[in-house]
C-alpha positions in Angstrom: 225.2 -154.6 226.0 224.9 -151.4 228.2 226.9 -149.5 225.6 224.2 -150.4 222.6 221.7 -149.6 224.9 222.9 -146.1 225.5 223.5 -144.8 221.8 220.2 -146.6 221.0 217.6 -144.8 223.5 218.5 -141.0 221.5 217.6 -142.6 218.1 214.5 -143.7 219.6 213.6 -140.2 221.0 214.5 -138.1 218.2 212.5 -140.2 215.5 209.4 -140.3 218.2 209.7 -136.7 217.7 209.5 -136.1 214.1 206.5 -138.9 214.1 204.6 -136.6 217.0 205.5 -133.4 214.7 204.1 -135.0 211.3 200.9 -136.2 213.3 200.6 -132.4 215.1 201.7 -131.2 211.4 198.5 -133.0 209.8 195.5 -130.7 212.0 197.3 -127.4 210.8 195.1 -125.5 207.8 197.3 -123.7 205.1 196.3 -119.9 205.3 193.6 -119.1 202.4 195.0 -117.5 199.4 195.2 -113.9 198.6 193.0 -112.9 195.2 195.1 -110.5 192.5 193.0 -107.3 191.9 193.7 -105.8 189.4 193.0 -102.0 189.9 191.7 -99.8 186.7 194.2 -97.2 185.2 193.3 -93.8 185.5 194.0 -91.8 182.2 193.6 -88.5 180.7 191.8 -88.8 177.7 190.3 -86.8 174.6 186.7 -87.6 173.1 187.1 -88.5 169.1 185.4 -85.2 166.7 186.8 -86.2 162.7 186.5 -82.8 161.4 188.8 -80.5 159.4 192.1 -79.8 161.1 194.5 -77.4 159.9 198.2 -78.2 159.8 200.7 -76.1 161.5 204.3 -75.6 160.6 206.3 -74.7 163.7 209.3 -72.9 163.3 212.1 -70.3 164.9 213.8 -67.4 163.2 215.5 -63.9 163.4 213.8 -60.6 163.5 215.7 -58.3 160.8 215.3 -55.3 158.9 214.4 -55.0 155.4 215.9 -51.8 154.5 219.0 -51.5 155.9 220.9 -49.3 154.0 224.7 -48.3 154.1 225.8 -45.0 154.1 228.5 -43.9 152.0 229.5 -40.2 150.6 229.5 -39.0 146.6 231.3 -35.9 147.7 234.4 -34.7 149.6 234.4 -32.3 152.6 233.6 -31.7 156.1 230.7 -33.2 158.0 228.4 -31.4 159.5 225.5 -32.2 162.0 221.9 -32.5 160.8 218.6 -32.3 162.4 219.3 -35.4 165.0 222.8 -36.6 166.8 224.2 -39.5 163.7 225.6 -41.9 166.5 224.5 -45.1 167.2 220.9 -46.5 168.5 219.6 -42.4 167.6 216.2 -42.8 166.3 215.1 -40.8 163.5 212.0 -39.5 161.5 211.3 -40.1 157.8 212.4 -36.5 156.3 214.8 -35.8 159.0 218.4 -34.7 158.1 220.6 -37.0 159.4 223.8 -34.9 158.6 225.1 -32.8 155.6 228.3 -32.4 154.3 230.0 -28.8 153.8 228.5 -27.7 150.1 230.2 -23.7 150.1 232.4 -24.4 147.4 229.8 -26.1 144.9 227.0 -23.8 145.4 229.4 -20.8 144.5 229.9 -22.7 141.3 226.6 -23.0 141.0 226.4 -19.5 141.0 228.6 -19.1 138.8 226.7 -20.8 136.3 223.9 -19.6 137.0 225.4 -16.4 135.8 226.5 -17.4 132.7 223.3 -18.9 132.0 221.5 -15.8 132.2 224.2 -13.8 130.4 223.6 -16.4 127.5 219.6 -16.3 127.8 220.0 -12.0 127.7 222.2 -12.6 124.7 219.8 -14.2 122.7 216.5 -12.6 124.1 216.4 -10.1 121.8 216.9 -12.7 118.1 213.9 -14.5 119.7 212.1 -10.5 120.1 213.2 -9.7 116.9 212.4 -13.1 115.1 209.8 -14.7 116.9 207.3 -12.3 119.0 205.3 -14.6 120.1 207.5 -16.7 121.9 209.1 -14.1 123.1 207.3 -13.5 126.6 207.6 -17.1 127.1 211.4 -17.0 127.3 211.0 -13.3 128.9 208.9 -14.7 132.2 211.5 -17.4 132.3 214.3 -14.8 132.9 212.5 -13.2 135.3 211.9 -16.2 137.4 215.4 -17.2 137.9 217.2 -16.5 140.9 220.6 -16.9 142.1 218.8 -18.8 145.6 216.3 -20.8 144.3 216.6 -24.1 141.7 216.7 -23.0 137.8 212.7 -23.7 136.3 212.0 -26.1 133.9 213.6 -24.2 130.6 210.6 -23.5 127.9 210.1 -26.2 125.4 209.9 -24.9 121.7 209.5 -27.0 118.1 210.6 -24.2 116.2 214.1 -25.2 115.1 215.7 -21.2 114.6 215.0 -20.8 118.0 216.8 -23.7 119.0 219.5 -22.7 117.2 219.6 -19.2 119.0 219.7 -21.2 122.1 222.4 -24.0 121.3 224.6 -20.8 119.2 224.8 -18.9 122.9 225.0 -22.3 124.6 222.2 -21.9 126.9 221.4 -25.6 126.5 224.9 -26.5 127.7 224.5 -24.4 130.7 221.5 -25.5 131.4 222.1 -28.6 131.8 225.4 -28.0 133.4 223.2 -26.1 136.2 221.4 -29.1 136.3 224.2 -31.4 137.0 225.7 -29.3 139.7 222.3 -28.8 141.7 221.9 -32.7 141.6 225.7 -32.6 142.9 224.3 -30.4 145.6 221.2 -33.0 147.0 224.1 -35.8 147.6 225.6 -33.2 150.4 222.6 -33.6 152.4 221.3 -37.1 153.7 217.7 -37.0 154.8 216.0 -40.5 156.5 213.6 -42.1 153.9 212.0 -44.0 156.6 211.7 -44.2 160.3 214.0 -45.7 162.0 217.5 -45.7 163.4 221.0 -45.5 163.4 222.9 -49.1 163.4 226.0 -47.6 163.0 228.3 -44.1 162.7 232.1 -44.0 160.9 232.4 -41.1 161.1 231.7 -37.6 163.2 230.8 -34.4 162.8 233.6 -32.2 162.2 235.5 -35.2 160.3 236.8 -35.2 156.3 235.3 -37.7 154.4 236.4 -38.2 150.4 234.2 -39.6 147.7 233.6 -43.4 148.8 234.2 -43.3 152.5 231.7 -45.0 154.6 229.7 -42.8 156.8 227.4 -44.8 158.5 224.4 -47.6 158.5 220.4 -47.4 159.2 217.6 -49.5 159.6 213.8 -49.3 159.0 212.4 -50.9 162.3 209.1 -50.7 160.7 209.5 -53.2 158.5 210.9 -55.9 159.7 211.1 -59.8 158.2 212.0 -62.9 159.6 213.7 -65.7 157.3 212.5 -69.1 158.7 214.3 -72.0 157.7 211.8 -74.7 156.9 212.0 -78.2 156.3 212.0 -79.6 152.6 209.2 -82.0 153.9 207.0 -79.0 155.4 207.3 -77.1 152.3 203.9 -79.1 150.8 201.9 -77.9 153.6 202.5 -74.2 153.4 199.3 -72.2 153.1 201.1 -69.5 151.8 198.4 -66.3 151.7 197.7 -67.3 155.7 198.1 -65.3 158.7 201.5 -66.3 160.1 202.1 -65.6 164.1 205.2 -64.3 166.0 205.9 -65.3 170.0 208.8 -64.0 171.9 208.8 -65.5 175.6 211.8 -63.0 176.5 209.1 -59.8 175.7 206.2 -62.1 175.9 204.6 -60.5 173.2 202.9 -62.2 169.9 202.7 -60.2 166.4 200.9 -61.3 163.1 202.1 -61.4 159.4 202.3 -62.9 155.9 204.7 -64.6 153.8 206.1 -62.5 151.6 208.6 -65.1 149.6 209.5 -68.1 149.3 213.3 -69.6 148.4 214.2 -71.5 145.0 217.2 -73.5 147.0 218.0 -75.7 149.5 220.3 -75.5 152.4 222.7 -78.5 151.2 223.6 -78.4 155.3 220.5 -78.4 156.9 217.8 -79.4 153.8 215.9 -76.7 154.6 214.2 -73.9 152.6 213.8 -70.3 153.6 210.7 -68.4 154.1 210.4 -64.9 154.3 207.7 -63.5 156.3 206.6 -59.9 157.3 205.5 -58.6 160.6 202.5 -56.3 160.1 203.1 -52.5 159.4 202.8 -50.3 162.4 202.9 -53.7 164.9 206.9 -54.1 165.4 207.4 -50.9 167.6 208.2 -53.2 170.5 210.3 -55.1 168.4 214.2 -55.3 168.1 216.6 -55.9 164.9 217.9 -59.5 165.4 215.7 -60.9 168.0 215.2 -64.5 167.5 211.2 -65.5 167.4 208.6 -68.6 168.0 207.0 -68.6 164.3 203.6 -70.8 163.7 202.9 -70.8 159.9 199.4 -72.2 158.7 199.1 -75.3 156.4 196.9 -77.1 154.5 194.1 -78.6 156.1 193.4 -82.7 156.7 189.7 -83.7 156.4 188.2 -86.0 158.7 191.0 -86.0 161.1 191.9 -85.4 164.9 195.3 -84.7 166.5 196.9 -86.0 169.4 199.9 -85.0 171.3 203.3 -87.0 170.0 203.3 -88.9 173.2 200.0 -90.6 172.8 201.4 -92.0 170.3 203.3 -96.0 170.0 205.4 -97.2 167.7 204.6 -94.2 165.1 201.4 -95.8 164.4 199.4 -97.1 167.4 197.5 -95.4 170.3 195.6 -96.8 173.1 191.6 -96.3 173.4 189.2 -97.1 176.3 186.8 -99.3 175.6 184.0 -101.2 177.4 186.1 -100.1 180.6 189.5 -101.5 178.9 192.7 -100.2 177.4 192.4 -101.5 173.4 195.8 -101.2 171.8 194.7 -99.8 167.8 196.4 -99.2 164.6 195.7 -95.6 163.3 196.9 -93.8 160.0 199.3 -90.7 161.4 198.4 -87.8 158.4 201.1 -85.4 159.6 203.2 -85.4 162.1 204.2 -81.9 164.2 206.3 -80.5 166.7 204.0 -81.1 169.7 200.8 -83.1 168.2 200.1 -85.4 164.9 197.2 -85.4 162.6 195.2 -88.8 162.4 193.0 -89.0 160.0 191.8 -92.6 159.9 191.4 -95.7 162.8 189.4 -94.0 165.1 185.6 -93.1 165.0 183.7 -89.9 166.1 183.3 -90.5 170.3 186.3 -92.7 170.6 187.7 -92.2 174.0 191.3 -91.6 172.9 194.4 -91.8 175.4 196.3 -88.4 175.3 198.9 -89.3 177.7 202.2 -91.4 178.2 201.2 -95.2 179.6 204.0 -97.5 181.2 203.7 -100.6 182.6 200.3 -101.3 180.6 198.7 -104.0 178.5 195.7 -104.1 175.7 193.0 -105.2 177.9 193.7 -103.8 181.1 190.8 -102.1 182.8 190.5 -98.6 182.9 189.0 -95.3 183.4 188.6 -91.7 182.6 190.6 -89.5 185.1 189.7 -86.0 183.2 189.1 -85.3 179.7 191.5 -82.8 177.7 190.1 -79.5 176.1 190.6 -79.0 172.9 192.7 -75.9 174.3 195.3 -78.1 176.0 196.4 -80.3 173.3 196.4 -77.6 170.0 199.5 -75.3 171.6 
């Protein structure tokens, strides 16, 4: 009976206990509950204007001349220097000699024609005196003015047929134009710049031999300069092809304007795109260099009643977020174009919209709101 007793008075104790905890348990409040708030998203945004917007096609391409003319010689013989150093990166003048080429030997058979020209034109002076008076002083001045030094006149024109006979019967049309010949074969000795610009590249030296053929050399106009822009097939549509293009470079930090100046007939089976050819304006590329890669911005057409947004405003290709009545509105909008940086809506929205310009996570439609700064029109049309 003792040993009952003792395993029974713990049971008692410990269920005594949990009855006096449940009792003390019953005058304890539970804490009040915390309220959600829901604090309003601060947003940069952009106030709606519908208006005309021009389209932009963004694009980057090379810098290169468009003269750039190889040098090769018509005649054999030494090289000799010009009016400027023919090595590479020498600038040069339009006009300038840029070298010659040794031309003893053909203008002592020049002068040897020249010789027997005249000896033919004395031989037949005196038919034409003799025959014809009054043409006579016509052919007379002419001999006078020949020299030996100085390129043959224009021989007199005549319709009367005996004196052309004189003339071919001593062959002084034969030598004529055999003088004629050998003085053109005296310009190719001499290379003079026909533009400003300079020297891409020299073969050869002074003091070397060169032989009919042989590559002496290449320049470039670096006032004229084009760019070929590779343009999407897409993009094509939107050219506005009599507008003012612009040039950027960020390495010179410099921007230039031009026009298109053609347009390709085929596609780029690799890359589906078509090239554009575009100018830089005369007299504005001095700070430019052959084969610099630039930033091109090409106008397009414009989109009425539109506004643009940057590309990451935008959800889904076709939604953006609003603020209205203090709340984010998830709407559907009509994307026009889109471009490298912005796109072109030009329905959905209504003139004083508050439009969201900026990336929003973690949001839902209906979500309050409000306006942290407002974008210039500035900031969003780079």
């Amino acid at each position: 009976m003792k040993f009952k007793k003792i395993y029974l008075y713990p049971v008692i104790i410990l269920m005594a206990g949990i009855l006096i905890m449940e009792f003390l348990g019953g005058f304890k409040k539970d804490p009040p509950r915390r309220e959600f708030i829901v604090h309003p998203k601060n947003v940069l945004v952009k106030i709606a204007n519908p208006r005309d917007v021009s389209s932009t096609i963004s694009a980057y391409g090379k810098a290169v001349s468009s003269q750039p003319i190889t040098l090769f010689s018509e005649v054999a013989g030494i090289v000799e220097p010009g009016d400027i150093p023919f090595l590479p990166a020498q600038s040069f003048r339009k006009g300038q000699l840029l070298f010659k080429i040794d031309d003893r030997q053909v203008r002592y058979e020049l002068k040897s024609l020249k010789s027997d020209f005249l000896n033919a034109l004395a031989s037949v002076l005196p038919e034409i005196k003799l025959d014809f008076p009054d043409d006579y002083q016509r052919f007379q001045e002419y001999f006078n003015r020949c020299d030996f030094e100085e390129k043959l006149p224009i021989l007199p024109q005549t319709k009367n047929q005996k004196i052309k006979l004189f003339l071919t019967r001593f062959n002084v049309y034969k030598l004529y134009y055999s003088i004629q010949t050998q003085e053109i074969r005296i310009e190719k000795h001499y290379f003079y710049a026909p533009f400003s610009g300079s020297v891409l590249s020299a073969d050869l030296r002074v003091g070397s031999t060169v032989r009919a053929g042989s590559k002496i050399g290449e320049i470039i106009n670096l006032d004229n300069l084009e760019v070929n822009v590779p343009v999407p097939v897409s993009d094509i549509q939107w050219l506005k092809r009599n507008g003012i293009v612009l040039f950027s470079s960020s390495e010179l930090n410099k921007t230039w304007t031009g026009k298109i100046k053609r347009i390709g007939s085929t596609i780029d089976e690799r890359t589906q795109t078509v090239p554009i050819y575009s100018t830089i304006q005369s007299g504005k590329s001095k700070n430019l260099f052959n084969g610099i890669f630039l930033n091109i911005q090409i106008p397009g057409k414009k989109i009425t009643n539109a506004e643009f947004l940057p590309r990451k405003a935008i959800y889904d290709n076709q939604y953006i977020y609003l603020i209205k009545d203090g709340k984010l509105k998830y709407t559907k909008v009509n994307i026009a174009r889109k471009e490298s940086n912005r796109v072109i809506i030009n329905s959905g929205i209504q003139k004083g919209d508050t439009l969201v310009t900026e990336v929003l996570l973690g949001v839902a439609d209906g979500m309050p709101a409000q306006v942290r700064a407002i974008m210039k029109e500035a900031d969003n049309n780079e």
